[in-house]
N, C-alpha and C positions, 0 to 999 in steps of 0.2 A: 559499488555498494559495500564495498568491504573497508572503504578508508570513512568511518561516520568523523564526523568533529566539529566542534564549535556546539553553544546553546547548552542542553542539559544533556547533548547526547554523545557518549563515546564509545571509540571503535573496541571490537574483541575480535578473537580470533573467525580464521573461517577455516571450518571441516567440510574433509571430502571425502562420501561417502566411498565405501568400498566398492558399490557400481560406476561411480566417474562421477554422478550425478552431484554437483556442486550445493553446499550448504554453507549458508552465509547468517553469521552468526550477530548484531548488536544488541546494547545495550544502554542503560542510561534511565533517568527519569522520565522521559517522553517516549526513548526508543525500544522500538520491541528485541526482547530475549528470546535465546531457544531455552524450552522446558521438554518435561518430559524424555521418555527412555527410546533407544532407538524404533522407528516406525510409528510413531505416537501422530507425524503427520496424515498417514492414512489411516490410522485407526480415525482421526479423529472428522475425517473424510465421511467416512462408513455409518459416523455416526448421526450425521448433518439431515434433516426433518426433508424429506420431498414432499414437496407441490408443485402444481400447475403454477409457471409463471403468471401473474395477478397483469389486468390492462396498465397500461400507461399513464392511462388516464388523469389528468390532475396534476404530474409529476411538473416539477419546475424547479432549477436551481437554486430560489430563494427558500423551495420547501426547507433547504438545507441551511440557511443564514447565509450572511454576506461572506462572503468567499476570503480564507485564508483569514479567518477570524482567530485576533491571540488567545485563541481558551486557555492554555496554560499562563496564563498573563508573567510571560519574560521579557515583556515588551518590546517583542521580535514579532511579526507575523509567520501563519504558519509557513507560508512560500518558503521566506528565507528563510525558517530553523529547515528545513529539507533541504534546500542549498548547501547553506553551512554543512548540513550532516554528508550530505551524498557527494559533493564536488570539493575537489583539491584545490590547493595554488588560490587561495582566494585571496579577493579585494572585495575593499568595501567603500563607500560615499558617508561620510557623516557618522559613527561610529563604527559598531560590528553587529549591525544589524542587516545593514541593503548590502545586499550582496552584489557587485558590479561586475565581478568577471571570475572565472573557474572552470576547472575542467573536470566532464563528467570522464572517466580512466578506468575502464571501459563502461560503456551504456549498456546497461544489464540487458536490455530488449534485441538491440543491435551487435552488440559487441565490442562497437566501431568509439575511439575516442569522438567527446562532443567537446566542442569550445560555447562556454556561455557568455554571454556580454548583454546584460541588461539592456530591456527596449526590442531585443531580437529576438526571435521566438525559436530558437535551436535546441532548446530544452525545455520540456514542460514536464509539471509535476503532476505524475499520475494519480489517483486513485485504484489502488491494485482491485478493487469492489468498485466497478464505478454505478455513481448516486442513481442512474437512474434503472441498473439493472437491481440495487438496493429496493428502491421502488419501488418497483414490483413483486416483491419477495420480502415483502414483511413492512419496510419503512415505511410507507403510506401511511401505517397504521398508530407508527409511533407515536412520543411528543415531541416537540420540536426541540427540544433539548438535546434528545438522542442524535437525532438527524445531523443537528452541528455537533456533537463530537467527534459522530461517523467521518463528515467533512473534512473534519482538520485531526483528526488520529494517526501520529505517523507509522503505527502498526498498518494502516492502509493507504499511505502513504508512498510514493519516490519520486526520483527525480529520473526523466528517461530521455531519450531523444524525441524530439518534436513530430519530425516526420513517418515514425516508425510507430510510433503512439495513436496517431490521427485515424491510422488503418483499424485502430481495435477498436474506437466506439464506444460504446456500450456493453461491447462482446463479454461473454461468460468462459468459461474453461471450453466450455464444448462448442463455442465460434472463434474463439482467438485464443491462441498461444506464443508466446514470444518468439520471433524467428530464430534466435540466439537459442539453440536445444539445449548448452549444457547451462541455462535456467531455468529453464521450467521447473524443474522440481523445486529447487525454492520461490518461484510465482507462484503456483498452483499451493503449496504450502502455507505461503502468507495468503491467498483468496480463501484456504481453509479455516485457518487460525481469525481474518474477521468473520467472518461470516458464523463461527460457533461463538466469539467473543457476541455477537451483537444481536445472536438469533435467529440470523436470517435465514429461510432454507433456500434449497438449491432443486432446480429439478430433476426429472432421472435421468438423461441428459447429459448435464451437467455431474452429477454424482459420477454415472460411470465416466464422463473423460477425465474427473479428478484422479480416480482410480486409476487409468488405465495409464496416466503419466508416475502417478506414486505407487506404484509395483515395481516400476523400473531403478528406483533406489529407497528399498526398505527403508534403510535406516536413517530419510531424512526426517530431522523432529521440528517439532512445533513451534512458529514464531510466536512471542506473549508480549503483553508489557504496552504502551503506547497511556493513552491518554484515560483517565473516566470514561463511562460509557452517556456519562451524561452534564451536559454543557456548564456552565456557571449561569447563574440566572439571568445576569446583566445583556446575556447572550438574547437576542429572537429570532426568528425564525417565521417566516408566513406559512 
């Protein structure tokens, strides 16, 4: 995650905090930045609304638009601008758009290098918020505008290993953390930075395992930056 490239989004440095805890920094016109002073990621933890997670109910993929929708209209889909950004050594089919083959160097979740080749599922692109624990914690209630931003924001956004991914689900910080420990602090980070980006709260739960991973390196700061919080009209969403 520290080589971004291609689309609107370019790599910057990566800082390492004084605990070990690794902080990975981009930016760009799609890609989220660090802001704020050091520790700004658990302040901004601490300061995330508790509830009762909300039923399930209702929740459906489509609530969120059709999948990897070009909201930023660079007439890339979102898949490939997360490609482009997170995987090295790329190829492409028919311009620079399809991305066909690349290497994720290392898979933030795993560790472990991935080899991607189109058509094969060795690398899927997360959702660091996934839509359906959004769901339940505030999105239900959006407009569907929101919902597809959420979707395709590369602020909640990656590219991870397939197999490694499959295990979290739905999961929240307080059922799934990356097995790869010197990331979490920046996973847990970026689940903070969307989730205050988009309103969502967290439950108590959830609040203390944020906390109790972002104690462990103060001074990791805040990812920002990603997409509108709200889609382009042409967008729908059921």
């Amino acid at each position: 995650m520290t080589r971004l490239r291609g689309g609107a989004v370019t790599a910057v440095a990566v800082l390492v905090a004084v605990t070990g805890c690794k902080v990975e920094q981009t930016s760009g016109a799609s890609g989220p930045e660090e802001t704020g002073g050091g520790g700004a990621a658990l302040k901004a933890a601490d300061s995330l609304a508790v509830k009762g997670r909300a039923p399930k109910t209702g929740y459906d993929r489509e609530r969120f638009g059709t999948a990897w929708a070009d909201t930023d209209s660079n007439s890339c889909d979102t898949r490939d601008d997360i490609l482009k950004r997170d995987l090295k050594e790329l190829r492409y089919t028919g311009g620079t758009c399809k991305v066909t083959y690349g290497l994720l160097d290392p898979d933030p979740y795993s560790g472990k290098e991935i080899t991607y080749r189109r058509g094969r599922s060795q690398v899927d692109i997360d959702h660091v918020v996934a839509l359906s624990d959004a769901w339940q914690k505030g999105a239900k209630y959006w407009a569907p505008s929101k919902r597809i931003a959420l979707a395709n924001d590369p602020l909640n956004l990656i590219a991870v290993d397939a197999s490694t991914n499959r295990g979290k689900g739905d999961g929240d910080t307080a059922t799934w953390l990356p097995p790869n420990k010197s990331y979490r602090c920046t996973y847990v980070a970026a689940q903070v930075a969307v989730k205050k980006k988009y309103g969502l709260w967290v439950t108590a739960a959830e609040k203390t395992a944020m906390k109790k991973v972002l104690v462990t390196c103060p001074h990791q700061k805040l990812p920002s930056g990603g997409n509108p919080t709200e889609a382009p009209k042409r967008f729908r969403a059921h």
